[in-house]
C-alpha distance (Angstrom), angle and dihedral (degrees) to the residues before:
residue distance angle dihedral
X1 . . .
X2 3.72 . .
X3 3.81 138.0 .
X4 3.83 117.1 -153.8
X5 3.67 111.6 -138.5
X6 3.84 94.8 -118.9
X7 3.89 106.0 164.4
X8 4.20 87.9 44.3
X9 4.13 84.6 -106.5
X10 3.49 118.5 150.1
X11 4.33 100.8 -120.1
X12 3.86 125.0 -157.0
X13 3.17 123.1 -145.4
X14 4.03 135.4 -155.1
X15 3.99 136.2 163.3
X16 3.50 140.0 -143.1
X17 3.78 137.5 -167.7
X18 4.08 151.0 141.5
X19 3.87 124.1 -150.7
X20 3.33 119.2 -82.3
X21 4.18 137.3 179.6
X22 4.05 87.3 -114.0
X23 3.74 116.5 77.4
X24 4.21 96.8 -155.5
X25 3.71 117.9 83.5
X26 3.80 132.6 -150.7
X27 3.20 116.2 -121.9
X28 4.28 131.1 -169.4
X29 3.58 136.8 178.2
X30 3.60 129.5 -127.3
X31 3.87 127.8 -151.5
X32 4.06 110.3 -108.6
X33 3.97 88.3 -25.0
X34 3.70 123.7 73.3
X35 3.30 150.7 -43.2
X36 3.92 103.7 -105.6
X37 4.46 112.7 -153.2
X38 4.08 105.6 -162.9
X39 3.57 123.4 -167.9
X40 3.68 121.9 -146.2
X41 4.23 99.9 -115.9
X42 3.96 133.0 127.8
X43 4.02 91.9 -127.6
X44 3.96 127.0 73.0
X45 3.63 115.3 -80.1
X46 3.97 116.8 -109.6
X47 3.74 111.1 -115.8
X48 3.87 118.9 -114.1
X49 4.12 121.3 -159.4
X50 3.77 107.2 -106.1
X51 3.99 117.2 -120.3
X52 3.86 121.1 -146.4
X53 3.91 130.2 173.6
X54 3.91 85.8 -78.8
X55 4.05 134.6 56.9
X56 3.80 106.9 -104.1
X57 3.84 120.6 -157.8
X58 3.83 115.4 -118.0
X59 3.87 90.8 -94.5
X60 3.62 87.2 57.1
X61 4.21 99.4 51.5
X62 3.28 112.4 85.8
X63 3.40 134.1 135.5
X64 4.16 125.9 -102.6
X65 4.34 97.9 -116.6
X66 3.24 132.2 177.4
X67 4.33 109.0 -134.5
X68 3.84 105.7 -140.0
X69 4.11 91.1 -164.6
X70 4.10 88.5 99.6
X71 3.63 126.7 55.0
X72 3.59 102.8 -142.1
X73 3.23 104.9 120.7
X74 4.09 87.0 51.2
X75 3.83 84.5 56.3
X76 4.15 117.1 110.0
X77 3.88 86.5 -156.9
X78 4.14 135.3 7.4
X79 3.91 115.5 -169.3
X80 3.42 131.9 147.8
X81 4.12 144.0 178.8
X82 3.43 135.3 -81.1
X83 3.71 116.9 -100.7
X84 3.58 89.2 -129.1
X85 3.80 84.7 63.2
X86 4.01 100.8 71.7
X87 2.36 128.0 149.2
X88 3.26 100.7 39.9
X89 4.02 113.4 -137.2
X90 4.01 116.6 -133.1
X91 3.90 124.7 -173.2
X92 4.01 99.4 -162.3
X93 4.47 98.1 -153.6
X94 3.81 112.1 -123.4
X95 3.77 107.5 -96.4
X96 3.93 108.7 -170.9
X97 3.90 92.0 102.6
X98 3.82 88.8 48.8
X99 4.38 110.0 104.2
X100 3.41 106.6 -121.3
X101 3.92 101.3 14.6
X102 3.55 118.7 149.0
X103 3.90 114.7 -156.5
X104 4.03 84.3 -142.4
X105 4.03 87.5 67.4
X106 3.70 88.7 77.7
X107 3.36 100.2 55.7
X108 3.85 91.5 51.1
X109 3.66 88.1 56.8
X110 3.52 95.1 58.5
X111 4.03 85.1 46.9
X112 3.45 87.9 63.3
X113 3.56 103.0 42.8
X114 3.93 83.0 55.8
X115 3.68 92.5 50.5
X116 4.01 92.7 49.7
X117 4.24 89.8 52.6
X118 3.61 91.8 41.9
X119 4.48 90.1 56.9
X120 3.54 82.4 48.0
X121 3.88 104.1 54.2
X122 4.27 92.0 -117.4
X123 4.30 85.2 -63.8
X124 3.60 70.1 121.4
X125 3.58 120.2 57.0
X126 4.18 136.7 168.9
X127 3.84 144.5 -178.4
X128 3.22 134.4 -173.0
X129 4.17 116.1 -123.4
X130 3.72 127.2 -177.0
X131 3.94 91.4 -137.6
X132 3.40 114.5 90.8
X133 3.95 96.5 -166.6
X134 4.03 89.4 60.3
X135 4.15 86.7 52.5
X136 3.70 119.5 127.5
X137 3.76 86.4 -175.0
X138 4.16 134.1 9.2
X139 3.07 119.5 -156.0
X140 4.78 115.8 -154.8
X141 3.40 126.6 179.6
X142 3.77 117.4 -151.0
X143 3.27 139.1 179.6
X144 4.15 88.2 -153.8
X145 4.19 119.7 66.8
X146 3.31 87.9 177.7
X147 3.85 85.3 81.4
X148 3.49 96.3 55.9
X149 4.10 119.7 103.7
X150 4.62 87.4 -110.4
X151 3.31 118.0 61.4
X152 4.25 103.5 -112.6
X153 3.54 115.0 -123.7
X154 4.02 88.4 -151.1
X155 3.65 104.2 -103.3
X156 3.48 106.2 80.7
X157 3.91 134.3 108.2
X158 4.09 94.9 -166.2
X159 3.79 142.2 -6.5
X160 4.15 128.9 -152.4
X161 4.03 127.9 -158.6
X162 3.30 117.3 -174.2
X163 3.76 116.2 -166.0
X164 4.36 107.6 -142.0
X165 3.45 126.7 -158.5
X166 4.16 112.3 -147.7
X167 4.01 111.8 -90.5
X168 3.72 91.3 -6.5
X169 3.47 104.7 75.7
X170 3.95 136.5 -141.6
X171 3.82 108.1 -0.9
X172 4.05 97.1 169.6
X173 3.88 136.5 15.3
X174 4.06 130.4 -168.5
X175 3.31 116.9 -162.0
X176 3.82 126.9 175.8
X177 3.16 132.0 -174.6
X178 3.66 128.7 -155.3
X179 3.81 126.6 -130.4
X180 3.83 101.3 -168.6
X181 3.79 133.7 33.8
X182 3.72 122.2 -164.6
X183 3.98 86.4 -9.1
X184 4.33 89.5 -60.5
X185 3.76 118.4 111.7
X186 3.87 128.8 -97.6
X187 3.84 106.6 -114.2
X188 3.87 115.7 -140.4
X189 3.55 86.4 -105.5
X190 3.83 104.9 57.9
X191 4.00 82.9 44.1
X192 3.70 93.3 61.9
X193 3.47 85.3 48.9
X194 3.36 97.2 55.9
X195 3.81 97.4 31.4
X196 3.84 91.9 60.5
X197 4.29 98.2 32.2
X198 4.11 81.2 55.5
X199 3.56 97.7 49.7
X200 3.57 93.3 44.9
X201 4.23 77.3 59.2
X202 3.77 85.6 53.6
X203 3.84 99.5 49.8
X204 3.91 89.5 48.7
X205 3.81 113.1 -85.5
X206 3.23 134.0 145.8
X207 3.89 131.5 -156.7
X208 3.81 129.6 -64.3
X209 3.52 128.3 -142.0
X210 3.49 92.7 -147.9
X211 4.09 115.2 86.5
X212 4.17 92.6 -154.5
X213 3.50 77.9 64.4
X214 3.85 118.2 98.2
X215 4.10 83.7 -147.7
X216 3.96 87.1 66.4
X217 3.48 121.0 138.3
X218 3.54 85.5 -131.7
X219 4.05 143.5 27.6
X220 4.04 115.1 -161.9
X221 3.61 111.6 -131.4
X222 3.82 135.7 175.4
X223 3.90 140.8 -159.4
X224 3.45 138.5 -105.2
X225 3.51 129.2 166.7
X226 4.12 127.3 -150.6
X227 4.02 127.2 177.0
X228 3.83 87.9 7.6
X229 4.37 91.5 -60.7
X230 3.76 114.4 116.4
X231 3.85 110.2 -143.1
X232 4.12 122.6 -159.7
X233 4.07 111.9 -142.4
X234 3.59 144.6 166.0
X235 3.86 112.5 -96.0
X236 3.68 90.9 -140.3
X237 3.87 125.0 110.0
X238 3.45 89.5 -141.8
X239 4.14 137.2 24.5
X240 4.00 115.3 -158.7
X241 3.68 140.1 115.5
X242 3.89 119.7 -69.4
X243 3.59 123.9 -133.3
X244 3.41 88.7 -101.1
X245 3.62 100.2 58.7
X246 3.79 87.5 50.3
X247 3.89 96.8 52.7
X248 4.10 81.5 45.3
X249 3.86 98.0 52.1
X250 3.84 93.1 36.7
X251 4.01 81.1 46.9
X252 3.75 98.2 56.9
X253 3.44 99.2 41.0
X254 3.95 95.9 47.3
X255 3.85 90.8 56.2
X256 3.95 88.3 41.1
X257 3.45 86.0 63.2
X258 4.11 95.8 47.2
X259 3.83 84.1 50.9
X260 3.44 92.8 47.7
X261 3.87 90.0 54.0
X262 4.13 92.2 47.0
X263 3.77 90.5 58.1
X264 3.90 93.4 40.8
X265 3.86 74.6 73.9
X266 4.12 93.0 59.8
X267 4.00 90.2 -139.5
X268 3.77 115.3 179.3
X269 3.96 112.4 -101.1
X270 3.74 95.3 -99.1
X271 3.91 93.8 47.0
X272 3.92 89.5 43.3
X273 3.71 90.5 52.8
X274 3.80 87.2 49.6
X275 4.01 92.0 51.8
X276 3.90 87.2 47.9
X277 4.06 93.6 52.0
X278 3.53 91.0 45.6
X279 4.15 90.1 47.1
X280 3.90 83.1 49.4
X281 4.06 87.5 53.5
X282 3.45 85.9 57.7
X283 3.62 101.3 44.6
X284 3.74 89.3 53.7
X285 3.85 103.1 46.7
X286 4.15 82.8 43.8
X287 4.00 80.4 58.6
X288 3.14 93.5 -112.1
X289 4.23 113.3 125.9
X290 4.11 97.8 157.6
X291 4.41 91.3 64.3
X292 4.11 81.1 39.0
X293 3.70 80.7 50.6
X294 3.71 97.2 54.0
X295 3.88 92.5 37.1
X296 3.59 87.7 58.2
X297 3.76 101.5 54.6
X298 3.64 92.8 43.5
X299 3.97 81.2 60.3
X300 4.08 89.2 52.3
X301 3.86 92.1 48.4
X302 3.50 86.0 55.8
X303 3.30 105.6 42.8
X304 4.55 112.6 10.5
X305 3.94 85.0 -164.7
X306 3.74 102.0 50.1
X307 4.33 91.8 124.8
X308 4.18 87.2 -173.8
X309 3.49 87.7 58.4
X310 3.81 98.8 39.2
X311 3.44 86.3 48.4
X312 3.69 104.7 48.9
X313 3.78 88.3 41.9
X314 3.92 84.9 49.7
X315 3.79 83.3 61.5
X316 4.06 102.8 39.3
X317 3.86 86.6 54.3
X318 4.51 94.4 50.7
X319 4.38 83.6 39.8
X320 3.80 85.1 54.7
X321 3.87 93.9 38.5
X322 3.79 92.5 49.7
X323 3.58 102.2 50.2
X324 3.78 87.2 45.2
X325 3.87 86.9 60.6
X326 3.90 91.2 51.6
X327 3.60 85.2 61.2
X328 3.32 96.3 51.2
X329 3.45 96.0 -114.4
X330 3.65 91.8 136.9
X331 4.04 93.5 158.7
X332 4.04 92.4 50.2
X333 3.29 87.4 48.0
X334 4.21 111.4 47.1
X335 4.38 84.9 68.0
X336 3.90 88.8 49.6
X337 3.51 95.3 44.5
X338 3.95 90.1 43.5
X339 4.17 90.1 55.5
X340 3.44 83.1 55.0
X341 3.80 99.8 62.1
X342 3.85 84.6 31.2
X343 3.88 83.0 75.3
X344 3.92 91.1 27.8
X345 3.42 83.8 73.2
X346 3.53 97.8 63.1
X347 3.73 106.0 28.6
X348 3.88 105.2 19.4
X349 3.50 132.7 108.5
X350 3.17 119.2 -122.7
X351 3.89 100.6 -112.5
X352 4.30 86.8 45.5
X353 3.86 82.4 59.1
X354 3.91 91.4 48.5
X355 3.37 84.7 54.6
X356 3.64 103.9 41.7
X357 4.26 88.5 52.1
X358 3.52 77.0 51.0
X359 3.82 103.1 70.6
X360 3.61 92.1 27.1
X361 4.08 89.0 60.6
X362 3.47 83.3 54.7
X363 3.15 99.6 50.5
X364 3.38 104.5 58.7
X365 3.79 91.4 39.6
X366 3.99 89.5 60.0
X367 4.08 92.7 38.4
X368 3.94 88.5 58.3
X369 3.52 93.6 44.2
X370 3.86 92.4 48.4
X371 4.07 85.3 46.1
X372 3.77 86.5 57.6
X373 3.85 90.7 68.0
X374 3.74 95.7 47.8
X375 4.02 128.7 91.8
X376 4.04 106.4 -89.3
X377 4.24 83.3 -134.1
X378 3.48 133.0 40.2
X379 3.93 116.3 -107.1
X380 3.62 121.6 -116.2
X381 3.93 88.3 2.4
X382 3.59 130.6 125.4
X383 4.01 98.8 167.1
X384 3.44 140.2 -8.0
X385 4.24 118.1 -135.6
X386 3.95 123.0 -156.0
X387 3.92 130.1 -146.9
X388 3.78 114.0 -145.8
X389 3.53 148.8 -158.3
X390 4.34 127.2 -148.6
X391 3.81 104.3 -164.8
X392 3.44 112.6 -145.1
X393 3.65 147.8 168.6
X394 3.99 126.9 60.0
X395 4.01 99.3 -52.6
């Protein structure tokens, strides 16, 4: 497929592919950096040198890829504080007259807000003040979600809403924390869980599709029960960030800072959204889609109508989806893919939506196949409980 040369940019192109039982390829366009040719296959695609409308030296070809060790593009949201911000200020509520609070919860809290600055090299930054009208973020525990602003749906150990302001970012996050479930205590485990999965909320993540992920939806957890008290914790040996969510947090605060640095310049909106595209460009021929990602929406919050932009994004979104599926990440990749013809719709032709259906059939052919192998329960499981995030506030 073909890219029309909208901004009057010179655009290389460059193709990849392996060998596959289908003859048809899938083919999607990316903004100022290539043209990107897919296969349909269940193994990572072989990399290609790039060709452009001059000779590049061997250190130059490389091919336009789309790293799947972040989750960004799986993300519902991605926001992030100023820089002006940091440290961020957090008023942690008195718990004593909480039931089931254990004075130890606090300290794992601050453990966590130590491990999220640390996977972002100190871009993020907290402390701790004892004045709850200078707080950035406070932090409750509860033993009652009824109280919270979102009605619970009874499986939850926590909940985060951040209030945004428009083209600034986060300006205040909630988090609470809960202390009993279904009248049994919160082990220290399932609380660091939840204490780092909510903050994670509160610096700007979304979701992962992923459960090693501490951004999961979900964390399994079992029961055990000790002097006649039933306690609720994580199965896992061991609670801490993935790699993943440290690419993604060191991800979204990296381009926060190159979008910080394009409106330092105060552009108008159309030659912002320009600056953004061509920061996107970059992104992607650096092999890097998840900034391009985050470059990209920035361009559609500006501007809804911005077809490049739509259209690139379009095609960072079905890159990301794709090489998912070649890692047989077949559930991580159906809500990528589906974002992808989300846009198709609107800015798609009607052979890139062919092909976009395409993978996606696929894709849920191979994921129930693959499901077909697996255990029909969870081992060593009796319940799974979610951390989530309310966005609110005029973004």
């Amino acid at each position: 497929m073909q890219i029309s040369n909208r901004l009057g940019l010179d655009l290389p192109t460059g193709s990849a592919g392996v060998s596959f039982s289908s003859s048809y390829q899938l083919g999607i366009c990316c903004l100022l950096g290539a043209l990107l040719i897919w296969e349909l296959a269940v193994i990572p695609v072989s990399a290609a040198p790039a060709r452009s409308s001059r000779s590049l030296s061997s250190a130059e070809a490389r091919l336009v890829n789309s790293p799947t060790d972040n989750y960004i593009a799986g993300m519902e949201y991605a926001d992030f504080w100023q820089r002006k911000r940091m440290p961020l200020k957090i008023f942690v509520h008195p718990g004593a007259d909480v039931a089931g609070f254990d004075s130890r919860y606090v300290e794992v809290f601050k453990n966590a807000c130590q491990s999220w600055s640390l996977a972002t090299d100190n871009m993020v930054s907290f402390e701790f003040t004892e004045d709850a009208a200078k707080a950035d973020i406070d932090v409750q525990w509860t033993a009652n979600p009824s109280t919270w602003k979102s009605k619970p749906d009874g499986h939850e150990l926590g909940a985060c809403e951040p209030d945004m302001v428009l083209h600034e970012g986060i300006d205040h996050a909630s988090i609470y924390l809960l202390t009993t479930s279904d009248q049994n205590h919160v082990g220290l485990k399932a609380m660091q869980f939840a204490s780092l999965h909510e903050l994670g909320h509160a610096l700007g993540l979304g979701h992962s599709g992923r459960k090693t992920d501490i951004m999961a939806r979900a964390v399994e957890v079992s029961k055990t029960s000790l002097a006649g008290e039933t306690t609720v914790d994580a199965c896992a040996s061991e609670i801490k960030l993935s790699s993943r969510d440290v690419t993604t947090i060191k991800l979204v605060y990296t381009a926060k800072q190159k979008l910080d640095d394009i409106r330092l310049k105060r552009l108008d909106d159309r030659s912002t959204c320009f600056a953004l595209c061509n920061e996107a460009a970059r992104q992607i021929s650096a092999g890097d889609s998840g900034q391009a990602i985050i470059f990209l929406r920035e361009v559609c919050y500006l501007d809804s109508s911005y077809k490049v932009a739509l259209e690139n994004l379009m095609a960072a979104y079905f890159n990301c989806g794709v090489e998912l599926y070649n890692k047989q990440h077949y559930s991580e990749a159906l809500p990528i893919l589906e974002r992808a013809l989300d846009l198709g719709q609107k800015v798609g032709t009607a052979s890139e939506l062919g092909q976009m259906r395409s993978v996606e059939r696929n894709c849920l052919i191979a994921g129930e196949q693959k499901n077909q192998t697996l255990p029909s329960t969870p081992i060593n499981t009796q319940a799974t409980y979610s951390g989530r995030a309310h966005v609110r506030g005029s973004r």
